[in-house]
BAFI-3210 file (N, C-alpha, C; in Angstrom, 3 decimals, decimal comma, padded with zeros to 6 digits):
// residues 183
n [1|2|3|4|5|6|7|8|9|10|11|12|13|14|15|16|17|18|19|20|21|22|23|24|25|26|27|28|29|30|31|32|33|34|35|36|37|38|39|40|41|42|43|44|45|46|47|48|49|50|51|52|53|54|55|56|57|58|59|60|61|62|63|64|65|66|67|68|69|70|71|72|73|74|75|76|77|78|79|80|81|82|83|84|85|86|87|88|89|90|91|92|93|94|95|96|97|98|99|100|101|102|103|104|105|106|107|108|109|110|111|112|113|114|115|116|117|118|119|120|121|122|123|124|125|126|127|128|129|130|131|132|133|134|135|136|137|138|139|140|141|142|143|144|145|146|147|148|149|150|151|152|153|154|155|156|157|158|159|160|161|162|163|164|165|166|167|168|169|170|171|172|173|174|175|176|177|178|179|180|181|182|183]
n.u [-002,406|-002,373|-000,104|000,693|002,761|004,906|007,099|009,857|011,660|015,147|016,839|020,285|022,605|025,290|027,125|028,759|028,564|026,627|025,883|023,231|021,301|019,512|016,866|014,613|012,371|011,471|011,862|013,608|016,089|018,297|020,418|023,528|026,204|027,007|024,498|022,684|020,310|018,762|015,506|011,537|008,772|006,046|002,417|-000,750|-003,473|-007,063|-010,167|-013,513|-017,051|-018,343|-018,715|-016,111|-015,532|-017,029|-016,063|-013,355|-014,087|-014,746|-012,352|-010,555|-011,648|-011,221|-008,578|-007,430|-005,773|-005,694|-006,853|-004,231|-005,000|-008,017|-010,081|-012,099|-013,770|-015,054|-012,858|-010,589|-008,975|-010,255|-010,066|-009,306|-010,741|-012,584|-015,429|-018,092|-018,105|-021,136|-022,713|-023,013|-020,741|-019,005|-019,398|-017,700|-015,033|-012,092|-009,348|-008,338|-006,031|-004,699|-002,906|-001,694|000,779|003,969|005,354|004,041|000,904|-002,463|-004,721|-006,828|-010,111|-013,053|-014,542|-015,902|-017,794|-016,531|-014,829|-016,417|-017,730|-015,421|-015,233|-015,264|-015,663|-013,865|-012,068|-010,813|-008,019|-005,102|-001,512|000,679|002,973|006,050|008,384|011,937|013,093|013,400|014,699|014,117|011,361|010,726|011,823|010,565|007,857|008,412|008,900|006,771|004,845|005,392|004,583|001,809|-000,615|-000,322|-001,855|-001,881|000,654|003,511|003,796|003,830|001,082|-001,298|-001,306|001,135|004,661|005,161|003,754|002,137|-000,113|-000,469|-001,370|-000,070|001,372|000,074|-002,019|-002,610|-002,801|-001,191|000,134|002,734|004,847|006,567|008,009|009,766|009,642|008,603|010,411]
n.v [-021,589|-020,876|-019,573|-017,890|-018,109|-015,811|-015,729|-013,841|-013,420|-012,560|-011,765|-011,214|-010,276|-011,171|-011,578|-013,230|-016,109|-014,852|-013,407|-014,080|-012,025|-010,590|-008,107|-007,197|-007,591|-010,986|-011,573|-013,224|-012,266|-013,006|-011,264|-009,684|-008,910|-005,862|-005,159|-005,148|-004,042|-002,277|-001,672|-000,510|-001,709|-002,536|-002,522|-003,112|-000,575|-000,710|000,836|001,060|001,601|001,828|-001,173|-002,633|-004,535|-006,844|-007,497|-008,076|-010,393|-012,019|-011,852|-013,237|-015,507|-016,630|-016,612|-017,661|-017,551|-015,237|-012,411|-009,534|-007,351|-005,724|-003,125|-000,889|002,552|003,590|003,143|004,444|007,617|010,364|013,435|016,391|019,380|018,787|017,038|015,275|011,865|009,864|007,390|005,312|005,757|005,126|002,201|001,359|000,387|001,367|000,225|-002,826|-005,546|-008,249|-010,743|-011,996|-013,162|-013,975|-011,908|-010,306|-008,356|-007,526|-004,832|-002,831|000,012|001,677|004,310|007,454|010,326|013,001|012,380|010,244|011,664|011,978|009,173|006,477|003,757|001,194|002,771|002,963|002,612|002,920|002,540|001,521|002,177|001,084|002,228|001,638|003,384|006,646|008,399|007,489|007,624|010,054|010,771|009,602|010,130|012,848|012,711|011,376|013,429|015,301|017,571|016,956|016,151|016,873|015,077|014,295|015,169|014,157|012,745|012,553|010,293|008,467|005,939|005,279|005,972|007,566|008,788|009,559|010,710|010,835|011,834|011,448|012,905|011,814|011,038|008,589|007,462|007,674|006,032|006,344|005,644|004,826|002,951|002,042|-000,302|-002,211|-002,862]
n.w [006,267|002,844|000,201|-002,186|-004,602|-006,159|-009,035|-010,354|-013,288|-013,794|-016,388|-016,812|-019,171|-020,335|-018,125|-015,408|-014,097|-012,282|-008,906|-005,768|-004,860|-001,683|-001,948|-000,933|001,751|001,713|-000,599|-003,481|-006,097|-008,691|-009,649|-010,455|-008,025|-008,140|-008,527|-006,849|-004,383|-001,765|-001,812|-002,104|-001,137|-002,787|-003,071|-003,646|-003,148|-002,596|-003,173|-001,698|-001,933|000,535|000,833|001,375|003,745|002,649|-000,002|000,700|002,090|000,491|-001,658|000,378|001,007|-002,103|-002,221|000,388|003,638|006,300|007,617|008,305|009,797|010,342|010,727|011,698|010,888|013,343|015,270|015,023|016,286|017,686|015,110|015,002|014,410|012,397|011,845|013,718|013,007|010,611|011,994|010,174|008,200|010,876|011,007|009,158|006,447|007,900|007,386|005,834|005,558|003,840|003,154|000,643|-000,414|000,745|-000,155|-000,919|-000,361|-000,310|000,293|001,695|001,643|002,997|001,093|002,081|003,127|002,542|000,552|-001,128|-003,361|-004,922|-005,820|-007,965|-009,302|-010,498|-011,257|-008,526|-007,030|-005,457|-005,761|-003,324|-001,469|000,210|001,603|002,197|003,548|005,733|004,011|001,515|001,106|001,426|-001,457|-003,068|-002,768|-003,731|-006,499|-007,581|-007,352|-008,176|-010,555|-010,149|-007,768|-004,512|-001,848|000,498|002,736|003,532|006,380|009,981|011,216|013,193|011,986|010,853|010,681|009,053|006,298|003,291|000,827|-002,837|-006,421|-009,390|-012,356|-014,087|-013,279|-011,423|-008,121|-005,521|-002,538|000,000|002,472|005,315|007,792|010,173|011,602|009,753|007,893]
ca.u [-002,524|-001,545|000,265|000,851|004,196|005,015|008,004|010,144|013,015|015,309|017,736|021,705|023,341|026,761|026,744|029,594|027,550|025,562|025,433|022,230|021,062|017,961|016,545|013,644|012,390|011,269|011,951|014,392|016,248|019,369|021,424|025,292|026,269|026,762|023,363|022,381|020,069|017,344|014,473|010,772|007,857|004,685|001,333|-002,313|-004,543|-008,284|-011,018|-014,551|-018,103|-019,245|-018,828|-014,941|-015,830|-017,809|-015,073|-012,166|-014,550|-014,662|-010,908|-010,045|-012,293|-010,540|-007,031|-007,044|-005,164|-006,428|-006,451|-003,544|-005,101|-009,186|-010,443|-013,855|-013,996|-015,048|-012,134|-009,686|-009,049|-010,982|-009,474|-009,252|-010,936|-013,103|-017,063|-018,163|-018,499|-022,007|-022,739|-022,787|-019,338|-017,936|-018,980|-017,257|-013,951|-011,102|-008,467|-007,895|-004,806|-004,836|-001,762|-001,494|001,997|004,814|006,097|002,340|-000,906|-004,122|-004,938|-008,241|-010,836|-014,437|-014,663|-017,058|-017,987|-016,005|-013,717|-017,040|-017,974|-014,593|-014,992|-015,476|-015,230|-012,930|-010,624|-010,714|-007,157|-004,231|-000,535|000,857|004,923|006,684|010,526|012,851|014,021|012,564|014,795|013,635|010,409|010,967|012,080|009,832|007,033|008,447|009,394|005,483|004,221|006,181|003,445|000,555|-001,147|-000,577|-003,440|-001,467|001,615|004,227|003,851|003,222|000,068|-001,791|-001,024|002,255|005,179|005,769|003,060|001,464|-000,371|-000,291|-001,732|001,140|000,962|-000,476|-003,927|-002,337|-002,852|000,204|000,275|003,714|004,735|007,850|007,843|011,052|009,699|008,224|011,730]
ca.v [-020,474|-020,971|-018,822|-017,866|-017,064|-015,185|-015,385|-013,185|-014,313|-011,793|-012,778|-010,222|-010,433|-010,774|-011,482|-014,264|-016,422|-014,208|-013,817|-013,790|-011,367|-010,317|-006,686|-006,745|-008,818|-011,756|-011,596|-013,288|-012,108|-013,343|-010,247|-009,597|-008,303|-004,801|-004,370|-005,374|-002,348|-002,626|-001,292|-000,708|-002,753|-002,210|-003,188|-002,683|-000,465|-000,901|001,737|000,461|002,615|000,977|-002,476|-003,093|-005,940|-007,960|-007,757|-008,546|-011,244|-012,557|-011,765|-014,189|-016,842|-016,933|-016,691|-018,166|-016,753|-014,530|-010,680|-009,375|-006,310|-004,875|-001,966|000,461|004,009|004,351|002,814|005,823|008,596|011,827|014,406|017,976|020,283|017,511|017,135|013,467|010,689|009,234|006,061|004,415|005,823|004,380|001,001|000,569|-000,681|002,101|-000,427|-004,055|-006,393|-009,724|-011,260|-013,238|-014,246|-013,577|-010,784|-009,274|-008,099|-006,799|-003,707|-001,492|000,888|002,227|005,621|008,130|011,384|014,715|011,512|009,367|012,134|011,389|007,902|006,096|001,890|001,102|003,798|003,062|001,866|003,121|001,493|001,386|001,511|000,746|003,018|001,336|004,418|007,802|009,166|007,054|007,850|011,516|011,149|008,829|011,189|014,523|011,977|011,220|014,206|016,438|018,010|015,953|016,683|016,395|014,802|014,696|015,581|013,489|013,263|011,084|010,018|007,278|004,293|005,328|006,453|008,642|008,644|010,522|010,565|012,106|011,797|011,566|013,417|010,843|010,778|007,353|007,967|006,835|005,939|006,353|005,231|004,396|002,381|001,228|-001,759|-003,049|-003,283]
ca.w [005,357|001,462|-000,298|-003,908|-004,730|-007,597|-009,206|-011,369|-013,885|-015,118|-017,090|-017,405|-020,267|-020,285|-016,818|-015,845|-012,805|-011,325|-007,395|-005,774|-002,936|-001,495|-002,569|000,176|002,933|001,067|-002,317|-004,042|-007,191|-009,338|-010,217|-010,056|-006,806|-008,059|-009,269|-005,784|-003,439|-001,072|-002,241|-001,820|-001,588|-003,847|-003,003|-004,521|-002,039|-003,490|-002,294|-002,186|-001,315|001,877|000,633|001,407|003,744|001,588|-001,185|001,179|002,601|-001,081|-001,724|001,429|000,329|-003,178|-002,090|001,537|004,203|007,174|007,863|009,246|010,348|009,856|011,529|011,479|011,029|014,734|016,209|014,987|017,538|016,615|014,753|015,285|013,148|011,941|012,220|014,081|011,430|010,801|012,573|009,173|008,642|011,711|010,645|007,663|007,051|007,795|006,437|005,644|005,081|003,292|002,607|-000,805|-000,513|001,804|-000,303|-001,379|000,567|-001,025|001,061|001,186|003,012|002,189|001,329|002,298|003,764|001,725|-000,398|-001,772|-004,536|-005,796|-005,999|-009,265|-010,117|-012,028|-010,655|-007,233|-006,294|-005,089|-005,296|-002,090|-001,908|001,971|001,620|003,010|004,437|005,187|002,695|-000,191|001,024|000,787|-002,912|-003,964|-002,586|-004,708|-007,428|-008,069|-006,700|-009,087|-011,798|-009,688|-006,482|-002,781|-001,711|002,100|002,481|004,193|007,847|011,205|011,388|014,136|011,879|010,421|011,190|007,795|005,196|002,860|-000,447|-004,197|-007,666|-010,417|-013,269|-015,522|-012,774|-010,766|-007,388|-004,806|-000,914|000,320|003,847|006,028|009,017|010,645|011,844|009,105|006,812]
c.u [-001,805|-001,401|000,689|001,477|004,470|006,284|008,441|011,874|013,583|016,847|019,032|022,215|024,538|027,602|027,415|029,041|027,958|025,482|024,058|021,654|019,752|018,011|015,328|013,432|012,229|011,464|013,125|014,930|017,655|019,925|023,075|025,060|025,926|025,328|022,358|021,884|018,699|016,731|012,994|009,689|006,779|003,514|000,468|-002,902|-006,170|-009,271|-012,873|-015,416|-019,300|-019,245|-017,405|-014,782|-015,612|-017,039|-014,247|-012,845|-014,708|-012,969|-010,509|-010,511|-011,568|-009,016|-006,489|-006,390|-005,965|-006,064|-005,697|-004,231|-006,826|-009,841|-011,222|-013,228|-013,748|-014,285|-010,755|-010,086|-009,669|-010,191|-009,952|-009,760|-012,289|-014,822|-017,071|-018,850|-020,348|-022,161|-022,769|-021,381|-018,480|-018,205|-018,316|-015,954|-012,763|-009,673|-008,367|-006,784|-004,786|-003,646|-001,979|-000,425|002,977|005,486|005,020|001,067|-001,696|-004,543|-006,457|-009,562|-011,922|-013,580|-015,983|-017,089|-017,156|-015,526|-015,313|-017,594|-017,162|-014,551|-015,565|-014,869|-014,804|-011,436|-010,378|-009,505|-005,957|-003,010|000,514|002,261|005,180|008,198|010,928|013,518|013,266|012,880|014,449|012,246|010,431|011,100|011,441|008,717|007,219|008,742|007,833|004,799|004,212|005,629|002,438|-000,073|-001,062|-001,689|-003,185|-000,449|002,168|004,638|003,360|002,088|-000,409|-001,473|000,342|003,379|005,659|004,574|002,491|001,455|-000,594|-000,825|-000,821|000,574|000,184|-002,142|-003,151|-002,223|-001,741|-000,164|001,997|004,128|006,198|007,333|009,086|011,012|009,148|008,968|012,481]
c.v [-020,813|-019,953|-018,802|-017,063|-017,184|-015,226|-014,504|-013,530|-013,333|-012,036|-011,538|-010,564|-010,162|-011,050|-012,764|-014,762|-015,638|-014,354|-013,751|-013,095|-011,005|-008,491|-006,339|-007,691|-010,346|-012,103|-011,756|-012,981|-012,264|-012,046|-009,952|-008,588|-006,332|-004,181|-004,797|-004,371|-002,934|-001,745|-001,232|-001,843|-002,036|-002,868|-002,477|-001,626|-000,186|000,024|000,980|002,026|001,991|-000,457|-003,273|-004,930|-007,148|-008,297|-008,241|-010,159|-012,503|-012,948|-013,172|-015,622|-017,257|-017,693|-017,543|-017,102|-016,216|-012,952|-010,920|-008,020|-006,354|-004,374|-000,920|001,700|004,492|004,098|003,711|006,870|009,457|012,868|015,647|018,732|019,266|016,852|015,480|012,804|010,344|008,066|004,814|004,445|005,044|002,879|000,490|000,358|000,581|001,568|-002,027|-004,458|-007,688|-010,226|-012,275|-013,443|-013,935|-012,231|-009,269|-009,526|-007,282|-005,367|-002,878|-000,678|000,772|003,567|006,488|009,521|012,475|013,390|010,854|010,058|011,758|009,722|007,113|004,232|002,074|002,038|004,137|002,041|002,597|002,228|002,115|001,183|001,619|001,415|001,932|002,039|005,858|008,581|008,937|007,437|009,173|011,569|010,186|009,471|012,333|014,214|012,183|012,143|015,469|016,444|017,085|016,997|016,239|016,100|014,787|014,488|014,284|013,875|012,126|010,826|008,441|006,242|004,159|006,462|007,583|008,034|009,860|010,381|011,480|011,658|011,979|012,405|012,973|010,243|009,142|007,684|006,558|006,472|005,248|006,107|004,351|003,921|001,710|-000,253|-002,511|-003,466|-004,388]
c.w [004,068|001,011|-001,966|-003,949|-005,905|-007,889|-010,704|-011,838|-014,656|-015,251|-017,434|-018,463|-020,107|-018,786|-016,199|-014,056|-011,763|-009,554|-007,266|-004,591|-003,125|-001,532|-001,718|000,853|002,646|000,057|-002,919|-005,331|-007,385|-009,995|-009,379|-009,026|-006,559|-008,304|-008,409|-005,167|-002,836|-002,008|-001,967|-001,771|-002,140|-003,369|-003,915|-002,725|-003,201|-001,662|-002,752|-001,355|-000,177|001,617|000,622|002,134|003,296|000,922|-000,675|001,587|001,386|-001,276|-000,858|001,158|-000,888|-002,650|-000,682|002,665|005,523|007,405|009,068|010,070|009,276|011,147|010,953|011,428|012,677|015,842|015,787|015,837|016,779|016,190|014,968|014,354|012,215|012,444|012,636|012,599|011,558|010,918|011,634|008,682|009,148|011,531|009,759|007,737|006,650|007,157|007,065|005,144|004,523|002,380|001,545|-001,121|000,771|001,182|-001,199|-000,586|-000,530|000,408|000,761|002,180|001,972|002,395|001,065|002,735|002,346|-000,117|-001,140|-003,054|-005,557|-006,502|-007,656|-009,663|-010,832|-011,664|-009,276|-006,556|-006,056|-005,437|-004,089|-001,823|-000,015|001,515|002,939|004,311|004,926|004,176|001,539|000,024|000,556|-000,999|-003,920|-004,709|-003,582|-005,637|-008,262|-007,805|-007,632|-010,583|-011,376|-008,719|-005,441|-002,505|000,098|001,908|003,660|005,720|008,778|011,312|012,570|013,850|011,478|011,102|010,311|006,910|004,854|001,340|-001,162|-005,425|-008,204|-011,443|-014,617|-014,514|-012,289|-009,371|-006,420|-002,899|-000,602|001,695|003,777|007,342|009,645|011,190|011,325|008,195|007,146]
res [x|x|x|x|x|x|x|x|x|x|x|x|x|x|x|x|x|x|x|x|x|x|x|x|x|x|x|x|x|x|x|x|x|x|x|x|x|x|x|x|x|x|x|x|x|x|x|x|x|x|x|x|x|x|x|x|x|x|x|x|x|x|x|x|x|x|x|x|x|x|x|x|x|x|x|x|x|x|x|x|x|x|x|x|x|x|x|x|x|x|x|x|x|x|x|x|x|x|x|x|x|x|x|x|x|x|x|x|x|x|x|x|x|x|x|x|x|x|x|x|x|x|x|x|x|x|x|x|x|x|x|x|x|x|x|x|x|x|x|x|x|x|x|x|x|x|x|x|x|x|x|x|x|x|x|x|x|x|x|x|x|x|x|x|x|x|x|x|x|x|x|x|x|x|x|x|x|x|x|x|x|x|x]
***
C-alpha cells in the first residue's frame, strides 16, 4: 500500500528550540511544549448520486491503497419509523473508506431516497472531524451548529459511538463523531 504523506511546516517565532510532540495519532508537528493539545482529526466525506462506487473505484486506482471499510444500503439494520428502501437503494454504497495517508482517508456514500433532492455537484461534501473526546465533540457540534442547522443531533447510532451532523452558518455542512477506540 503507498501512501502520500503530507506535511506541514509551521514555523514560532521567538521560540528558543522548540520541542516536538504529537497532537493526534499520526501526525507530527514542531511546536513548544506549551502549545502542545490533542486534538481532532479532519477528513473530506464526499456524497455522490448512485455512483459512489465507481468514483471510489477511480479514487483507489489514482492513489493506491485498499478500502478499509465499504458497505450497501441493505446491509444496515432497519429503522423504525422508516419505509423499506428500494432494491436500488440497498445496492448502493452506504459508506466507503480509502485511506490516502496514515493520517488522511477520503470517505463517502450515495445519496438517495428523502436526501437526493438535496443533492447538488459541486456541493456534495461534507468535512468529517473524529473528537478526541466526547466533550470536544459536544462543543465542536454547538460550536458549528450555532446560527446553522441540526441536520441530526448528537447521538449513538449503529456505526458510531457519538455522532451527529449540522450545516454552519456560512451553508458548510459538518459530520461530527467520537469513538473511543479510534483515538
Amino acid at each position: 500500500m503507498q501512501f502520500y504523506k503530507i506535511v506541514i511546516v509551521i514555523n514560532v517565532v521567538k521560540a528558543k528550540a522548540p520541542k516536538t510532540c504529537i497532537i493526534s495519532q499520526n501526525a507530527l508537528y514542531s511546536l513548544p511544549k506549551s502549545k502542545c493539545k490533542t486534538m481532532a482529526i479532519v477528513n473530506l466525506y464526499l456524497n455522490f448520486k448512485g455512483n459512489c462506487e465507481t468514483a471510489f473505484n477511480y479514487y483507489k486506482s489514482v492513489f493506491g491503497g485498499e478500502f478499509t471499510y465499504i458497505g450497501k444500503f441493505k446491509e444496515m439494520p432497519p429503522q423504525e419509523g422508516m419505509p423499506p428502501m428500494s432494491k436500488e437503494m440497498g445496492e448502493q454504497i452506504m459508506h466507503v473508506s480509502l485511506p490516502i495517508s496514515k493520517e488522511t482517508s477520503l470517505s463517502g456514500s450515495d445519496v438517495g431516497d428523502e436526501y437526493a433532492a438535496q443533492f447538488k455537484q459541486g456541493n456534495n461534501f461534507s468535512i468529517s472531524v473524529s473528537a478526541a473526546s466526547k466533550e470536544e465533540a459536544d462543543k465542536l457540534f454547538n460550536g458549528l451548529s450555532a446560527g446553522g442547522t441540526v441536520i441530526m443531533p448528537l447521538s449513538q447510532t449503529f456505526w458510531s459511538e457519538y455522532f451527529g451532523m449540522c450545516t454552519d452558518q456560512f451553508g458548510i455542512n459538518w459530520m461530527i463523531g467520537y469513538d473511543k477506540n479510534q483515538m
